[in-house]
Structures are given as C-alpha cells and as structure tokens.
N, C-alpha and C positions, 0 to 999 in steps of 0.2 A: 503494500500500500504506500511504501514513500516512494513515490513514483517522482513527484516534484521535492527539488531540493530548498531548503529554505535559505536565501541570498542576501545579505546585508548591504546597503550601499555603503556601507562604512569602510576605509582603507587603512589599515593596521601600519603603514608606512608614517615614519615621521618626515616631515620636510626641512629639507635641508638647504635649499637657495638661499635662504637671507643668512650664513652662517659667514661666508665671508666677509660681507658686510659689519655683519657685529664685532667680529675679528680686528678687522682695521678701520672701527671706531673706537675699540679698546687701546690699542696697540697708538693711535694718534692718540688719544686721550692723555696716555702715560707718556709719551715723546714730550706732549706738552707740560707737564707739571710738574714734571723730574727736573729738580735743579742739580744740575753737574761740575757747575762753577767751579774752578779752583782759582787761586789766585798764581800767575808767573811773578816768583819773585827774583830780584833784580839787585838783590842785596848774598853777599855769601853769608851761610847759616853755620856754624858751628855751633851748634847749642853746649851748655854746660850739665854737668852729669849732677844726679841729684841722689841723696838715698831713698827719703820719701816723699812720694810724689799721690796727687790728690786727682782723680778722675773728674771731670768736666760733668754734671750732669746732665744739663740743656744747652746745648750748642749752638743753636737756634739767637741765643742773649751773647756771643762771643763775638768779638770782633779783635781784629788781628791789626797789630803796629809793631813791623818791620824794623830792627836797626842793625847794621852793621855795615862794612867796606864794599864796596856799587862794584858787583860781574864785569861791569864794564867800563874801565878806570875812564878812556878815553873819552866819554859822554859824561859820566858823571863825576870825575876825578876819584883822587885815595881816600879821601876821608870818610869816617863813618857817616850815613846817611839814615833816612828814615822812609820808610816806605808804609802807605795805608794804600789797600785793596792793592791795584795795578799801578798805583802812581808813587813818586820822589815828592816827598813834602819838604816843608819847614818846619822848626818847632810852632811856629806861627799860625801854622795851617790844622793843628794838633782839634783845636775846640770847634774848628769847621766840620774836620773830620768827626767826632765824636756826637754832635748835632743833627750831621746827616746820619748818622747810624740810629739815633736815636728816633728819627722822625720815621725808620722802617719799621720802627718795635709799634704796638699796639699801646695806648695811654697807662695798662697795668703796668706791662713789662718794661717801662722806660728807665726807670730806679733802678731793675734789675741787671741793666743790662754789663756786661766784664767787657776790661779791654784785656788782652791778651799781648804782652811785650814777648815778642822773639828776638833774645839778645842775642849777639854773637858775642864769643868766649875772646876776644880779643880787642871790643869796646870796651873805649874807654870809660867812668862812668857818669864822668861832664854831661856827654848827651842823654844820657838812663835820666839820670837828676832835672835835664831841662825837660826833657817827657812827661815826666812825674809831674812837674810845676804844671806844666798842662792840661795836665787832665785832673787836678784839684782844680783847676780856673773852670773845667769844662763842667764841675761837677759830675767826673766819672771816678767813683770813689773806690770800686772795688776791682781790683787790678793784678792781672796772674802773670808769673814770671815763666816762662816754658821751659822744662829741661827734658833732658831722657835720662831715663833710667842710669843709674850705675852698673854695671855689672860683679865690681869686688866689694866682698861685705865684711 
C-alpha cells in the first residue's frame, strides 16, 4: 500500500554563498582595528640591567621618551638626544609632548597616565634631570625608568 512516497520540499543542504563574504568582512574588520605601530627609534638603546624589575600592567596609559646618542651622528650630531614617538625633540618640546598624549587618554585615565624614560647606559645625567624638570612642569608625575633584566644574582 505505500505505493506513493511521502516528499518534503525541504533541502537538508546548508548554504554556503554568503560564506566568503563574511570571511572578508571579518578578516577587513581586524586589518582595520589592529594597531601594529611601533615606534623606529633613532637614538642607540643600551639599557641598564636591573635586579628587580616591576611588570607594566596597562600599557594602553605608557608613553615612551627616548634618550640617548642619534644612529645617525651626521643629521643629528654626538650628543645625547631625546626622542618622543618618531621625532628629535627639545627639552622644550617635553610638556607639548606629554599634553598631546594626554588628550589621547579618555578624561579618567588622564592622571593615570606613565611616561616611560628609555635611558641609554652611557647618558649623561644632565639630560635625565632636565626631562625630569619637564615632566613635573607637564604634570606627569609618575615616571618609569626601563631596564632589563640582570642575568647574575
């Protein structure tokens, strides 16, 4: 008696066309929001070796000032220099820089936010000192020395 078979229009297939598409609208999505910045710096880094050292928790609030002798005497001459983001400042230029970093932060996190001194081990500390002086005037009060690790204990 089941002569007739009972037939679904229904298609047990998933579709798969728009699958590309969502692909690379994800794939553009993260291209665009991934910040990958780094900074070229323009100054030679020889950092000083520390025994204990304290891990960064928000990185997000850091902002980095460069000092030590210019890669490239010939543009920039021998002496120690200072560098914020990609540029050679002054000590002069020290509360401009720390203003514009401060106007990226959100109205909380402006109080929060650390400068970050990368000395080199062969600066003198003349310029450390007129930095320092700077960033009391900028009102950036709380201020990290970067070293690496020691390795003899």
């Amino acid at each position: 008696m089941s002569k007739f078979k009972k037939s679904s229009g229904t298609s047990q297939d998933i579709p798969t066309a728009a699958l590309p598409d969502i692909i690379f609208m994800l794939l553009f999505f993260f291209m665009v929001t991934t910040v990958m910045r780094e900074d070229d710096i323009l100054v030679k880094q020889q950092l000083p070796k520390a025994t204990q050292l304290t891990k960064i928790e928000k990185k997000s609030l850091v902002s980095y000032i460069y000092l030590g002798e210019p890669k490239n005497t010939s543009l920039f001459g021998v002496e120690p220099r200072i560098q914020t983001n990609d540029v050679m400042v002054t000590t002069e230029d020290i509360i401009q820089f720390v203003n514009q970093e401060k106007d990226k932060l959100s109205e909380v996190e402006r109080d929060q936010i650390t400068m970050s001194m990368k000395v080199d081990v062969d600066v003198k500390f003349g310029i450390v000192s007129d930095v320092q002086q700077e960033l009391r005037e900028a009102n950036a009060r709380r201020v990290l020395y970067s070293s690496v690790k020691s390795t003899e204990e």
